[in-house]
Backbone as a ProteinNet text record, in pm:
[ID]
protein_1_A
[PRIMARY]
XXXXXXXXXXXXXXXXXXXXXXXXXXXXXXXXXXXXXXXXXXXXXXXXXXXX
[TERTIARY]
85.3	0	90.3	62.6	153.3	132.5	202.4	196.8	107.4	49.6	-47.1	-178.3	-224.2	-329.3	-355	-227.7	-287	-301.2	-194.3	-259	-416.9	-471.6	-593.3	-694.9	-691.1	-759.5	-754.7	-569.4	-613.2	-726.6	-697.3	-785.5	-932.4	-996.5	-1117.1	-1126.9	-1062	-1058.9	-1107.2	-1003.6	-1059.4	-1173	-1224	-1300.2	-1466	-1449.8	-1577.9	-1654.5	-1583.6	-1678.2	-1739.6	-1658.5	-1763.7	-1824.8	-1847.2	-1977.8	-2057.9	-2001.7	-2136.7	-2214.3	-2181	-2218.7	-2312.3	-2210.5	-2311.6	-2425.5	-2395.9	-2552	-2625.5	-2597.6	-2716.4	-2766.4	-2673.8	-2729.7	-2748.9	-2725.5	-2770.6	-2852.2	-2821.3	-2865.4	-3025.5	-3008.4	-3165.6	-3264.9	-3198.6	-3321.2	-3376.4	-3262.6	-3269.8	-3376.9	-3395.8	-3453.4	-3604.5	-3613.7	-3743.2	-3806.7	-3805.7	-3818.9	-3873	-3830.9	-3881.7	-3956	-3964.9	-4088.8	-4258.1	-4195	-4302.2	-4337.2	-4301.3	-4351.2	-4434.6	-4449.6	-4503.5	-4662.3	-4688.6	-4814.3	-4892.1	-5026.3	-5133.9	-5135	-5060.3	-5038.2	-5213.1	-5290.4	-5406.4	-5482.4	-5519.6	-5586.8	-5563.1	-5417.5	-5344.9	-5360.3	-5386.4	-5375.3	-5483.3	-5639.7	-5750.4	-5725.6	-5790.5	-5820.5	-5951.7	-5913.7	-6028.6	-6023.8	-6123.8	-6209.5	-6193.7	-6116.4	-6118	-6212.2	-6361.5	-6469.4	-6530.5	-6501.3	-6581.5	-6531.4
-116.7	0	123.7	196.4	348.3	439.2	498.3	607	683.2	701.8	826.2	753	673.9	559.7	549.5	482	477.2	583.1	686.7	807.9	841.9	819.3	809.1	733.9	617	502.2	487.5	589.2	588	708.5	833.3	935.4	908.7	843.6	792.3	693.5	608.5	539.3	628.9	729	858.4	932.1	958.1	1047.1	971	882.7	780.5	800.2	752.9	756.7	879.8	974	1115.2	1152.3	1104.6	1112.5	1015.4	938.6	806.5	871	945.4	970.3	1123.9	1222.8	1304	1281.7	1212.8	1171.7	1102.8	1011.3	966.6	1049.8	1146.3	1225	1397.5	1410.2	1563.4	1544.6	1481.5	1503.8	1419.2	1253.9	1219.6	1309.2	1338	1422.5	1529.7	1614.7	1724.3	1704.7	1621.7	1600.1	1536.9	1428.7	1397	1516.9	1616.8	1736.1	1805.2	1793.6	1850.6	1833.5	1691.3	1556.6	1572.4	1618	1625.8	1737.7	1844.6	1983.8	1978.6	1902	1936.8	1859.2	1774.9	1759	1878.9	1855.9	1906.5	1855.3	1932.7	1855.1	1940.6	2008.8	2092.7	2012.5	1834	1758.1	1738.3	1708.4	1656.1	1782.5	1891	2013.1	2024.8	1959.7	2009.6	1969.3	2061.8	2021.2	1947.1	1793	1738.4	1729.3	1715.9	1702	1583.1	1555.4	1392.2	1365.1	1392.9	1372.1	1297.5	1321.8	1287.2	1155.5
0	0	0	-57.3	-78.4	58.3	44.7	192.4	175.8	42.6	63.9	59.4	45.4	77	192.6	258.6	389.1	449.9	431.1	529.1	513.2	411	371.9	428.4	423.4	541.5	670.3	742.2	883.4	905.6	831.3	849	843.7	727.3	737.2	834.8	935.1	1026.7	1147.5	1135.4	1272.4	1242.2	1136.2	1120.6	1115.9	1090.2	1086	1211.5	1335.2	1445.1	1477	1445.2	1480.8	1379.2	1258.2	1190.7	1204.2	1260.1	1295.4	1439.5	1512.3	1645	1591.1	1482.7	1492.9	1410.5	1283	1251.6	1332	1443.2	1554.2	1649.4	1671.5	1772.6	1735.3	1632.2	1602.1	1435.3	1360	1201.1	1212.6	1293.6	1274.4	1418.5	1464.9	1554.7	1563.5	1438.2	1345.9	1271.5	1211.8	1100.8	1147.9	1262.4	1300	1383.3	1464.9	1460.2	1388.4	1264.4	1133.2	1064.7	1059.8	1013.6	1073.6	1222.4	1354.3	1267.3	1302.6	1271.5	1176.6	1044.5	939.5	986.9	1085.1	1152.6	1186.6	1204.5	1260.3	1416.2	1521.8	1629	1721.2	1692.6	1757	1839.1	1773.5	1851.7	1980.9	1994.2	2095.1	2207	2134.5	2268.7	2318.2	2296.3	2357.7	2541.3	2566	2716.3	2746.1	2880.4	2880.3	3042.2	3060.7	3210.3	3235.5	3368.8	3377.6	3436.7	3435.5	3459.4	3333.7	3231.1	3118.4	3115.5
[MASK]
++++++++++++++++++++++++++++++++++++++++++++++++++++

């Protein structure tokens, strides 16, 4: 393997886990957030009498 290869494969070696972590924890919850929003959430807000 050539030197500039591998310097290549260790770097994507390091750099992998912190895009695996920030897409789990900032890009999909970013995005379901966003998903939510585009709902009609109004039902969910009525107020009910726990009598009824």
């Amino acid at each position: 393997m050539s030197k500039s290869k591998s310097r290549n494969v260790f770097i994507a070696v390091c750099i992998s886990p912190a895009i695996i972590l920030f897409t789990i924890f900032m890009a999909l919850p970013t995005f379901e957030v966003f998903r939510m929003s585009l709902y009609n959430w109004a039902d969910f807000q009525k107020i009910r009498n726990l009598s009824d």
